[in-house]
N, C-alpha and C positions, 0 to 999 in steps of 0.2 A: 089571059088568066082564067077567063070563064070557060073558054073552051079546054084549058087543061082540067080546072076541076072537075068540067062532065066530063072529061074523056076518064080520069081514075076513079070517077061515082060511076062510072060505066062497066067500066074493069072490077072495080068491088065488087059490084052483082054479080057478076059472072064470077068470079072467085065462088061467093058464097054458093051460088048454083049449081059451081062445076066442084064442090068439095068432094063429093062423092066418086064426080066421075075420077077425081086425082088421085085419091085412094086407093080405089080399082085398080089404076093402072100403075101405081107405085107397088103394091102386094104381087100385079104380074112379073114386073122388072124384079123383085125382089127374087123371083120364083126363079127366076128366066137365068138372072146373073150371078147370084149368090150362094156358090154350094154348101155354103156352113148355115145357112136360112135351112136350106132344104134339110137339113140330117138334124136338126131342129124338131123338139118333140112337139106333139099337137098342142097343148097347153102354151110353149114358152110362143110356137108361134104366136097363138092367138095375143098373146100380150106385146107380142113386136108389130101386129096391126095396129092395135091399142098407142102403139106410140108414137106409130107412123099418121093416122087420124089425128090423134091431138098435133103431130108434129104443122099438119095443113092446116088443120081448125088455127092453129096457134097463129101459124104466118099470115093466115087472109085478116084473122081479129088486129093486128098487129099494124096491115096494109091500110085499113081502117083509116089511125093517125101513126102514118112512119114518124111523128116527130116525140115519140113515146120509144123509152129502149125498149129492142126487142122482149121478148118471152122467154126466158132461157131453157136449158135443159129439164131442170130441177121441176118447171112445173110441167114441163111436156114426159116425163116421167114419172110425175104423179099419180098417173093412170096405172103404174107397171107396178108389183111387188118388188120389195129392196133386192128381192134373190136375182132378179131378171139380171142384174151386174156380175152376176158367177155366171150366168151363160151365156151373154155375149160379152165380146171385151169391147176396150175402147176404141180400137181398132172397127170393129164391126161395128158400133155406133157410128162414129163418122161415114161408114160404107153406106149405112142407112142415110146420113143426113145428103150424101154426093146422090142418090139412087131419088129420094124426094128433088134435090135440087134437078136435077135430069127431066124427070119427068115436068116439072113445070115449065122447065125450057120446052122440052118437046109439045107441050101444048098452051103454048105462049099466044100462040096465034090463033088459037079459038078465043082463049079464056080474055085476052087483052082487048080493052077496044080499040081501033082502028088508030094508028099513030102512038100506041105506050107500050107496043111490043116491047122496046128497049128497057123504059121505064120497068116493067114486070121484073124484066129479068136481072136489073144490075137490084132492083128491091128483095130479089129471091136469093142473093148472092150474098148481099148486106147482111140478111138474115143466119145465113146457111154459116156465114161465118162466126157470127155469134151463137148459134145455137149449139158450135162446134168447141167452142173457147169455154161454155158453161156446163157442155158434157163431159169436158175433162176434168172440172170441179166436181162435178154428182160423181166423179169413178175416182178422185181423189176422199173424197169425203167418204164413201162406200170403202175404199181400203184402208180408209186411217178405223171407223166404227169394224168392220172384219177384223182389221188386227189387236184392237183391242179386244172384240170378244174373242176372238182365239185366246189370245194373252189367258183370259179368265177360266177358259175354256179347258186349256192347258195346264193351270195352275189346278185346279177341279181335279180334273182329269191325274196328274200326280200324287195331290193329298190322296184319292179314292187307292191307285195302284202304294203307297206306305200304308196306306189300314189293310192290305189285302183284299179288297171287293174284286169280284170277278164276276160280271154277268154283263149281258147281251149288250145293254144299255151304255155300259162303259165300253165295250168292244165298240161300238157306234160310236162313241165319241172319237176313241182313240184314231178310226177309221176317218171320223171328218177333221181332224188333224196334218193329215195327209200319210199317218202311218203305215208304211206298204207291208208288213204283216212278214218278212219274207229272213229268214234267220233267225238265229237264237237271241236272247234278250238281259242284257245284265242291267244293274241298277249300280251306280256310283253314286258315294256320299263324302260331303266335306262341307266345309267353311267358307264363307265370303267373308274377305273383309271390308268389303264397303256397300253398300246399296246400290245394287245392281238396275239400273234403268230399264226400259225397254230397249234403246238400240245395242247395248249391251247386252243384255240378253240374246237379242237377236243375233247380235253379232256369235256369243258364246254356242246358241242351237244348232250355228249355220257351220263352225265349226266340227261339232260333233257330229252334226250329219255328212260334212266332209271325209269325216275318220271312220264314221261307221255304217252310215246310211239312214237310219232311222233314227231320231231323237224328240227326247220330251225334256223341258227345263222346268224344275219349280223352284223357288225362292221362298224358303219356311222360316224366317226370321233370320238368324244368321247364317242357316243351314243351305247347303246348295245340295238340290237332290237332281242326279240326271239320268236318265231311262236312255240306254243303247241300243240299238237292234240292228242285225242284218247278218249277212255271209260270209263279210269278214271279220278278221281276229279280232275279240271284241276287247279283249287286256290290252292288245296295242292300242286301236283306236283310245281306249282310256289311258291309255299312259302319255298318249299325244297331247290331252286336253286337260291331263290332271294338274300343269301349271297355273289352267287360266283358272282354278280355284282357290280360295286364300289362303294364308297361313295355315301350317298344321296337317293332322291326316289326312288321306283321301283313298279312303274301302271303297273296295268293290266285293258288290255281290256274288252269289254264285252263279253263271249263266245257266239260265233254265229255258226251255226250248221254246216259247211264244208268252203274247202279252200278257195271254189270261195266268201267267203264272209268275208275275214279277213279282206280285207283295211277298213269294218266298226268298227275292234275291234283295228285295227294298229290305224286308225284315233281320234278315242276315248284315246289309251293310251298316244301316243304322243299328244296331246291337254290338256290330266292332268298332261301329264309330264313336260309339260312349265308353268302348274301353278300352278304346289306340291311346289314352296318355300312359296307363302302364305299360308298352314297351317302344318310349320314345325313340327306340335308334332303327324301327320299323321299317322297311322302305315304303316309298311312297308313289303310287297308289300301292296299299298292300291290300291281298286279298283278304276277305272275312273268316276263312276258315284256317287263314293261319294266326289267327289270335280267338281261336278259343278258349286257350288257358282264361287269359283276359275278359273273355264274355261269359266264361264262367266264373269268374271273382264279380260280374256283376250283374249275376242271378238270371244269366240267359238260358233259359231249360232247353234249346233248341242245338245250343253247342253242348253240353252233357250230353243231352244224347246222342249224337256225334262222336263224342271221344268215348263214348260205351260201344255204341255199337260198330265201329271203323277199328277201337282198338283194343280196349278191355276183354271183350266179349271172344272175339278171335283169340283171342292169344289164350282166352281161359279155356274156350273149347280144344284146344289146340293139343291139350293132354298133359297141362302142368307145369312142365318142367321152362317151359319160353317165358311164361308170367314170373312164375321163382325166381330165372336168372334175370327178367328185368327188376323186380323187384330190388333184389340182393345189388343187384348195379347204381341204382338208381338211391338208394339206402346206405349207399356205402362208397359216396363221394364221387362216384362214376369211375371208379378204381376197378382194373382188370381184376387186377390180382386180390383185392381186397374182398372182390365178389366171389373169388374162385376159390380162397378161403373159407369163405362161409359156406359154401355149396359142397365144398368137398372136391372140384374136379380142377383139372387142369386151366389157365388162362385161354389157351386157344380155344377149349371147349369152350369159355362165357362168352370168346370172339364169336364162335360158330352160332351160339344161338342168338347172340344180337343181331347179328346178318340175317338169319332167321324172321327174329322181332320184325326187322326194317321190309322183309319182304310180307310178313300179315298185315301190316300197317299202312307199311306207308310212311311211316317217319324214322331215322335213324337213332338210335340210343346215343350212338357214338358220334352224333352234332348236339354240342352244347343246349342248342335251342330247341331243338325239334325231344331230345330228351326230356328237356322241361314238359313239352307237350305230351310225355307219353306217363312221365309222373302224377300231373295232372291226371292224364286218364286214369291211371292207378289208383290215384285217389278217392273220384268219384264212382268208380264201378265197384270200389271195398263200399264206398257208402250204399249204392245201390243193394248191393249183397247184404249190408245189413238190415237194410230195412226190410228187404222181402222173407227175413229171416223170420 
């Protein structure tokens, strides 16, 4: 027994001794073997020496009294900032902790004293394996604290794109998001009915980024707000996922070509989404610009002027007689001949210039709905007229 205890107070020393020289040649190996080490910027290197140091400092403090649990990850990473976990993964840790194990074998027979060669190494091994089982906890613990600030991050980041902000700051967020920037961008709005969790959510983003590529989730009290982007169709990708929202309407915005310009397509959806219960037989997801009538009974000055200038405005410059015959149509039951009456001409002529109307506009006199939409316009561009009178 006395000869075991000198022989590992023999071996200690020499650990303690040779800390340096194991470092050295651990950061070689590291250089030698590891091509994701090497394309490693100067900084995160220096903190993977940092770890690898404490990883040896740890194991000889440790060899000390093996009858103490090891050192885990947690404190041999204490040395490193939280971020060093974004650029190596857990993969490459272990690569690190097999590269430390290596090297002590390979200099087992300096570092050991005479007869505990063995001893060293199945003690380096005991180690290597717990120091392996607690780096998967600091990269478990690391991703649960990331996802929840993302979470917040994200939530931020959506209320800022519904008030409309647009500046550098938010474009930097939206980017450490994992936003890839790369197609046009709509905002869909509707209702949850129940309290949306995190794996839920998660699960909801992971589909939307399925259907469209780019996605952002907020969760605004009952409201479910979701940001789309990419190359493809973005109405389909939301009409994929406009189930997984709850009860009731579900607008979409207008797509507008990148992120710095959602709070026009967020302001658009939420303004039809306050006035989708007047015309409940809507389809669903329905677009924001086809319920302007609706967003203007509830004082949205963004959809006026919309139905002024897409449709009023055109048809007044038009030279008259197109706003007259929609007028007299629209004033008189939606009746051919009731119009053509009042006008003086023949039915086919009021046919003619409604077809007319439908190609300034955009919308047809002669569908129920889309006529309401041009009445509407009629209405508010007589008001506008009066007031600038």
């Amino acid at each position: 027994m006395a000869t075991t205890a000198h022989r590992d107070s023999h071996t200690l020393r020499r650990l303690h001794d040779g800390t340096g020289l194991l470092s050295a040649a651990a950061m070689r190996k590291l250089d030698e073997s590891l091509p994701w080490y090497r394309a490693l910027p100067a900084e995160d290197r220096s903190w993977v020496g940092l770890v690898v140091q404490a990883g040896i400092t740890s194991f000889t403090s440790w060899f000390s009294d093996p009858s103490t649990p090891p050192h885990g990850a947690g404190e041999i990473f204490a040395a490193a900032p939280p971020e060093l976990t974004r650029s190596i993964s857990l993969q490459h840790t272990l690569q690190l902790v097999r590269v430390i194990v290596e090297v002590v074998e390979d200099h087992s027979d300096r570092l050991a004293a005479p007869g505990s060669e063995r001893d060293l190494r199945e003690a380096v091994l005991r180690y290597s394996r717990e120091v392996a089982f607690s780096a998967a906890e600091v990269y478990a613990r690391a991703a649960e604290v990331r996802g929840a600030w993302d979470a917040r991050l994200e939530a931020l980041v959506v209320d800022a794109l519904v008030r409309g902000d647009d500046d550098d700051a938010l474009r930097s967020r939206v980017s450490a998001l994992g936003w890839s920037g790369h197609g046009s961008v709509l905002v869909m709005a509707g209702t949850s009915d129940r309290h949306l969790d995190e794996p839920q959510v998660g699960e909801l983003r992971r589909a939307a980024r399925r259907a469209a590529g780019d996605a952002l989730v907020g969760i605004q009290g009952d409201r479910l707000v979701v940001v789309l982007g990419g190359e493809a169709d973005l109405k389909v990708a939301a009409t994929d996922i406009a189930p997984r929202f709850g009860p009731g309407p579900v607008v979409l915005g207008p797509a507008v070509p990148s992120i710095g310009e959602a709070g026009r397509s967020a302001t658009a959806a939420l303004a039809a989404l306050s006035a989708a219960p007047a015309w409940p037989s809507a389809p669903r997801p329905v677009m924001a610009d086809d319920l302007l009538p609706e967003r203007v009974l509830v004082g949205d000055a963004m959809a006026r002027e919309r139905l002024v200038t897409q449709a009023y405005r055109p048809l007044r410059e038009s030279g008259g007689s197109l706003l007259e015959t929609l007028a007299a149509h629209v004033e008189h039951g939606r009746s051919l001949e009731a119009a053509a009456r009042v006008l003086y001409v023949h039915p086919n002529t009021v046919r003619y210039r409604l077809r007319k109307v439908a190609e300034v506009t955009g919308w047809d006199p002669l569908d129920a709905r889309e006529s309401y939409v041009l009445a509407t316009a009629l209405a508010v561009g007589r008001l506008e007229d009066a007031r600038r009178r």
